[in-house]
ROSE-4610 file (N, C-alpha, C; in Angstrom, 1 decimal, always signed):
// ROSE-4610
residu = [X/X/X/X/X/X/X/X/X/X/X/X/X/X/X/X/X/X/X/X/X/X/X/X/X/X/X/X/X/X/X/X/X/X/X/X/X/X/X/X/X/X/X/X/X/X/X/X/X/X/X/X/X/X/X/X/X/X/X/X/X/X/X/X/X/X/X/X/X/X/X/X/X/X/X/X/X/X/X/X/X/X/X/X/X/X/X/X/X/X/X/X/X/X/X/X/X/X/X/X/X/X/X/X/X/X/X/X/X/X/X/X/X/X/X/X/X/X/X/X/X/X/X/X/X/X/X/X/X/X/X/X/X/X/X/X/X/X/X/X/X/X/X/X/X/X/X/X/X/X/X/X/X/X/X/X/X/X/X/X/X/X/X/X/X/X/X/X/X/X/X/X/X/X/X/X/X/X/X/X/X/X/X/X/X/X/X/X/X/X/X/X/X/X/X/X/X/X/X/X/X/X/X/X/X/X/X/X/X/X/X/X/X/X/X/X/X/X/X/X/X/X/X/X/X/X/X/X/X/X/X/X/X/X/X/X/X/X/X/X/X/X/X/X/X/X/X/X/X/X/X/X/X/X/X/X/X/X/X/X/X/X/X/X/X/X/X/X/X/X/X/X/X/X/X/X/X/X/X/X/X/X/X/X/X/X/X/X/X/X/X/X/X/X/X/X/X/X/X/X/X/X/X/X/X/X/X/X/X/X/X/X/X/X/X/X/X/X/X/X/X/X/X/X/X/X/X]
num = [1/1/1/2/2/2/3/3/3/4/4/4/5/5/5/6/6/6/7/7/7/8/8/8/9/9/9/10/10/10/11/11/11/12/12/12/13/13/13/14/14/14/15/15/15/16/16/16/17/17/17/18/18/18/19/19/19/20/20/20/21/21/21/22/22/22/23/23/23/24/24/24/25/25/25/26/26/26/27/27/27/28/28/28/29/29/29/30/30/30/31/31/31/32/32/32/33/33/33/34/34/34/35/35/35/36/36/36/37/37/37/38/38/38/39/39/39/40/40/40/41/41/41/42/42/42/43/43/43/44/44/44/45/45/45/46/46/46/47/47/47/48/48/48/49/49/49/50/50/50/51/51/51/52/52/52/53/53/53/54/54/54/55/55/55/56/56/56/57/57/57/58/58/58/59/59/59/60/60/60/61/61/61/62/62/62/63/63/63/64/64/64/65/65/65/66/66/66/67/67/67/68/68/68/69/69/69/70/70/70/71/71/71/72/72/72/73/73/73/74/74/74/75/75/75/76/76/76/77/77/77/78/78/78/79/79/79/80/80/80/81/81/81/82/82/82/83/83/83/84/84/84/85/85/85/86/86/86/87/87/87/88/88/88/89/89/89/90/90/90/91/91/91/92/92/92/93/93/93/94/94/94/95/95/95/96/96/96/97/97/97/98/98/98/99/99/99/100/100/100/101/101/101/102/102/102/103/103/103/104/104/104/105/105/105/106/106/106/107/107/107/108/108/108/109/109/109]
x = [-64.5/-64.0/-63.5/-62.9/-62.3/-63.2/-64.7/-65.8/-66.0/-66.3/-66.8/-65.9/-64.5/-63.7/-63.9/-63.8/-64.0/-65.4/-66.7/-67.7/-67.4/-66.8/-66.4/-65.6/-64.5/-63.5/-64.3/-65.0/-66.0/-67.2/-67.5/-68.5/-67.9/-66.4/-65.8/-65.2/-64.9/-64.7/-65.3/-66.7/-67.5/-68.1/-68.0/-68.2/-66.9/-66.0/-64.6/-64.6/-64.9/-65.0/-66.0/-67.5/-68.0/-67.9/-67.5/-67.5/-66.4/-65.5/-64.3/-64.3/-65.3/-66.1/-65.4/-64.9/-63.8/-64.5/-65.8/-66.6/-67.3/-66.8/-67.2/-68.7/-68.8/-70.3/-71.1/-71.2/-72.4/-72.4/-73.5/-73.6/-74.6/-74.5/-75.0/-73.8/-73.2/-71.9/-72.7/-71.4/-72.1/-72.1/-73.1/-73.3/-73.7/-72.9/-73.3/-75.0/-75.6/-77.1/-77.2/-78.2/-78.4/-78.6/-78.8/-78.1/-76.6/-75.7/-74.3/-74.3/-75.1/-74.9/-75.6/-77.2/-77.9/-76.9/-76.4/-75.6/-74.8/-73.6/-73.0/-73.8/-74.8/-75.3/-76.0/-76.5/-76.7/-75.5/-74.3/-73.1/-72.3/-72.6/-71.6/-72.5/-73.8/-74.9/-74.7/-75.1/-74.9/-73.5/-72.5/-70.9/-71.4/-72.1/-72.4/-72.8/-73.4/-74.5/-73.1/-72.2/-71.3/-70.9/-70.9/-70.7/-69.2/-69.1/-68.1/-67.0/-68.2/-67.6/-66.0/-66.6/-65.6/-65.1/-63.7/-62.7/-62.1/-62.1/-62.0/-62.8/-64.4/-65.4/-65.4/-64.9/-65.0/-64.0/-62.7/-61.6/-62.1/-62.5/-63.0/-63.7/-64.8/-65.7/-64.8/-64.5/-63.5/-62.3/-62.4/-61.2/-61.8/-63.3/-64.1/-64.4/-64.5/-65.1/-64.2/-62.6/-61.8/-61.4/-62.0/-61.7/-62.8/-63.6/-65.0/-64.1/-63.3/-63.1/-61.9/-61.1/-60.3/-60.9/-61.8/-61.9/-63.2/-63.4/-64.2/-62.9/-61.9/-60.7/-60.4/-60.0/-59.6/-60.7/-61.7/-63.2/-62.9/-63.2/-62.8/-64.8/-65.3/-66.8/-67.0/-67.9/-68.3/-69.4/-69.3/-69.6/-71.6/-71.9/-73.7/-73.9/-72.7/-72.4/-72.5/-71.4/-70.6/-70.7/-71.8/-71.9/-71.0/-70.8/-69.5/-68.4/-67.9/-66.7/-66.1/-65.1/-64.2/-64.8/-65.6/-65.7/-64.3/-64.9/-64.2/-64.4/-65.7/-66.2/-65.7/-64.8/-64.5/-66.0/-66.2/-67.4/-68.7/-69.2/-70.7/-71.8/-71.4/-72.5/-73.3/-74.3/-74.4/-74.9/-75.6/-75.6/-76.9/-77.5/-78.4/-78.8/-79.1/-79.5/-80.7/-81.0/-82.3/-82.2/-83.3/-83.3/-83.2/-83.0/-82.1/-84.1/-83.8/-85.4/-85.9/-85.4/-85.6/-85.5/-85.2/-85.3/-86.7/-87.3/-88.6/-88.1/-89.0/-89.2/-89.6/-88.7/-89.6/-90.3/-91.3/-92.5/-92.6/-92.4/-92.7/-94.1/-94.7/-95.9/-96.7]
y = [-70.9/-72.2/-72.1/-70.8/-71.3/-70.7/-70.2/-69.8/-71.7/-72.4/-74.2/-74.6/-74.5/-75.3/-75.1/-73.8/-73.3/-73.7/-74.0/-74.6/-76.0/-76.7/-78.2/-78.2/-77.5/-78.1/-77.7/-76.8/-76.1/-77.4/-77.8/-79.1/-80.0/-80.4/-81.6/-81.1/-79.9/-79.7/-80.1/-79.4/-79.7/-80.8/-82.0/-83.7/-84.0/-84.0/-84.6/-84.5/-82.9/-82.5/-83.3/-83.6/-84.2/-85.8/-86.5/-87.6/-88.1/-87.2/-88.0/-87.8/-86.6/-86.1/-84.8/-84.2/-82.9/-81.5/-81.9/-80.6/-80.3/-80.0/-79.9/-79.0/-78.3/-77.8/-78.3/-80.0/-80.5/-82.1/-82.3/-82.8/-84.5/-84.2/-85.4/-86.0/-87.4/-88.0/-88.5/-88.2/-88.8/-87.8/-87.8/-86.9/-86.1/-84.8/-83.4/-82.8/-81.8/-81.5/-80.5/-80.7/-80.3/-78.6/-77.8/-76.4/-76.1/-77.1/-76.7/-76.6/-77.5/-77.4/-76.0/-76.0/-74.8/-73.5/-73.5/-72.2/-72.1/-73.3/-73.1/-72.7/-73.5/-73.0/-71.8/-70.7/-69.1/-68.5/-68.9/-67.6/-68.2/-69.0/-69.6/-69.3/-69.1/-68.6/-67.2/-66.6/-65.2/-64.5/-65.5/-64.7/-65.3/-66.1/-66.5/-65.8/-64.7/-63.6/-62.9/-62.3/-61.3/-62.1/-60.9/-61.2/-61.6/-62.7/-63.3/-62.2/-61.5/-60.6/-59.3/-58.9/-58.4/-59.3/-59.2/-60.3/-59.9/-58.1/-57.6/-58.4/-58.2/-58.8/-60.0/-61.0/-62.1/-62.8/-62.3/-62.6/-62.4/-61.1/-60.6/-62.1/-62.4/-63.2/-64.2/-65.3/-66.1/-65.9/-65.1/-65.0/-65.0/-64.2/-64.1/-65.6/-66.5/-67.4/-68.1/-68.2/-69.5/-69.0/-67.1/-67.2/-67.6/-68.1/-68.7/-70.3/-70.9/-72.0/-72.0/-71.4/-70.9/-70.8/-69.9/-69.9/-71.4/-71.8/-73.3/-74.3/-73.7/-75.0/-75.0/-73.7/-72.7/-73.2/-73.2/-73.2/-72.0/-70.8/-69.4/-69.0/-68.9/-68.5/-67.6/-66.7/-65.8/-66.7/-66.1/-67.1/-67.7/-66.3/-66.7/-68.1/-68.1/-68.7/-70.2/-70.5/-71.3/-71.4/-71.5/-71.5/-72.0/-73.3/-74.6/-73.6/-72.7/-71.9/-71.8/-71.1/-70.5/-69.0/-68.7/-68.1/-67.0/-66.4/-65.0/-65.5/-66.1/-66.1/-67.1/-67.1/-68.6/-69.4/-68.3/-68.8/-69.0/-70.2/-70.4/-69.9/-68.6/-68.4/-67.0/-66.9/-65.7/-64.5/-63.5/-62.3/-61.9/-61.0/-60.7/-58.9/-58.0/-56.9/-56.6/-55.7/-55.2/-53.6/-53.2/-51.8/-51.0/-50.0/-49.2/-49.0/-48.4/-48.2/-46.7/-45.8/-45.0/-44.7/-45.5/-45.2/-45.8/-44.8/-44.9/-45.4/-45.6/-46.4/-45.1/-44.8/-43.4/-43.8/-43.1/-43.8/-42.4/-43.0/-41.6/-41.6/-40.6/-40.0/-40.3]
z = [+3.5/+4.0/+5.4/+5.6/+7.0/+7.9/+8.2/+8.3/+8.6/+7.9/+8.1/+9.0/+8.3/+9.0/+11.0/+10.7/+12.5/+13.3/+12.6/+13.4/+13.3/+12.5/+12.7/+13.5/+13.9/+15.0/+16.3/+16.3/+17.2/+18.1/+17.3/+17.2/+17.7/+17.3/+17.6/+19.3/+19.2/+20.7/+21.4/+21.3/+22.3/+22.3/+21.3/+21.7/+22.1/+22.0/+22.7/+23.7/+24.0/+26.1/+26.4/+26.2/+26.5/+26.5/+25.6/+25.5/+26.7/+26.6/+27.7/+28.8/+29.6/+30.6/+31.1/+30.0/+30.8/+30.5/+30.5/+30.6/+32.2/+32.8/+34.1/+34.4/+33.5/+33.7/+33.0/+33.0/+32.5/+33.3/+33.8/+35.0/+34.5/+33.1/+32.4/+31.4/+31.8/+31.1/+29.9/+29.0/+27.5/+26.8/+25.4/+24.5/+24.8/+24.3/+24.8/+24.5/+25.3/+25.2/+24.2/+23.6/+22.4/+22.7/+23.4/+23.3/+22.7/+23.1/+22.4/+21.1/+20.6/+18.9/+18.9/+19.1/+18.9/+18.9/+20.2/+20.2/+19.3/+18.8/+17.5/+16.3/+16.3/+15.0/+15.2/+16.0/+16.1/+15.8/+16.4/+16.8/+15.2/+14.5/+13.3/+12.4/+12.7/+11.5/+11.1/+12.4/+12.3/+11.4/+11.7/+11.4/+9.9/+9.4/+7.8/+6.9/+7.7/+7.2/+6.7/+6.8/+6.4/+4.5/+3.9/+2.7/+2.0/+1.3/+1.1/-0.1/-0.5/-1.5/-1.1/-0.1/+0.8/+1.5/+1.2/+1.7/+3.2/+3.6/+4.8/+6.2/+5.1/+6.6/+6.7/+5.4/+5.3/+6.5/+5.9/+7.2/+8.2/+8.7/+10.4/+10.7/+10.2/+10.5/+11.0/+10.1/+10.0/+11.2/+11.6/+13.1/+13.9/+14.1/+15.6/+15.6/+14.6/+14.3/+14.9/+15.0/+15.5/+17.1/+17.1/+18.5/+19.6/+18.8/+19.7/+19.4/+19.0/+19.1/+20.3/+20.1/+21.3/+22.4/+22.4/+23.9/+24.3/+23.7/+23.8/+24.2/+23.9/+24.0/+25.3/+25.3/+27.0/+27.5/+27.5/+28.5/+29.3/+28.4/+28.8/+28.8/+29.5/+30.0/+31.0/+30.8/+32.0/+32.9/+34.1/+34.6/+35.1/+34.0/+33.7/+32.5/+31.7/+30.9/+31.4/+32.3/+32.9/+34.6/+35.3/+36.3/+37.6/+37.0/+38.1/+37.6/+37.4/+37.6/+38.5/+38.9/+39.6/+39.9/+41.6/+41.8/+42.7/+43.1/+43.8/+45.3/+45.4/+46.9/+47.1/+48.5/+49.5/+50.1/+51.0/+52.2/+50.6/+51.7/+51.4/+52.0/+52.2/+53.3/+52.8/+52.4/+51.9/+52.7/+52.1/+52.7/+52.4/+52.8/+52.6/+53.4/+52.6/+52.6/+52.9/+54.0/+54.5/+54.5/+54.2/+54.6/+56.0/+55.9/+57.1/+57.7/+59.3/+60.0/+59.2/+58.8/+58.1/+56.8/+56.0/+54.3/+54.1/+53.2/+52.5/+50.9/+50.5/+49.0/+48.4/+46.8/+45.9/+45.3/+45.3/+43.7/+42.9/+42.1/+41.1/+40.2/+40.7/+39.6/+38.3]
């Protein structure tokens, strides 16, 4: 049960952030895109797979399970994840690397 309960409030998160617009990395107002559910239903399937018999992995599951709700609450994302993040970099200006007049390329055999 607390395995459900945790993709329900999960679910409801991620329509409330969206519905009231406080999801800032989604650039379409309104009902959330249908990857959010998908992804709930992989990362809440997979933790379904652990067997209810053992009450050890049962619990485990059941906790990774509310800390994926947590950090959905936080909007705690890496930032491949979560792109409109909070970067590191000020400037907009980027960089770009060239090779030195003397380095060769290895190829191997």
């Amino acid at each position: 049960m607390g395995l459900a309960l945790a993709w329900l409030v999960e679910v409801g998160i991620i329509t409330w952030r969206d519905l009231t617009g406080k999801a800032k990395n989604h650039t379409v107002a309104g009902l959330p895109i249908p990857a959010d559910y998908v992804a709930t239903f992989i990362i809440f399937g997979a933790l379904s797979f652990v067997p209810k018999d053992n009450v050890g992995a049962s619990r485990t599951a059941a906790l990774v399970g509310w800390a994926y709700v947590v950090a959905t609450y936080m909007n705690v994302a890496p930032a491949l994840v979560n792109p409109t993040g909070k970067t590191s970099s000020t400037s907009s200006s980027s960089t770009q690397t060239t090779p030195t007049a003397g380095a060769t390329s290895a190829t191997i055999p």
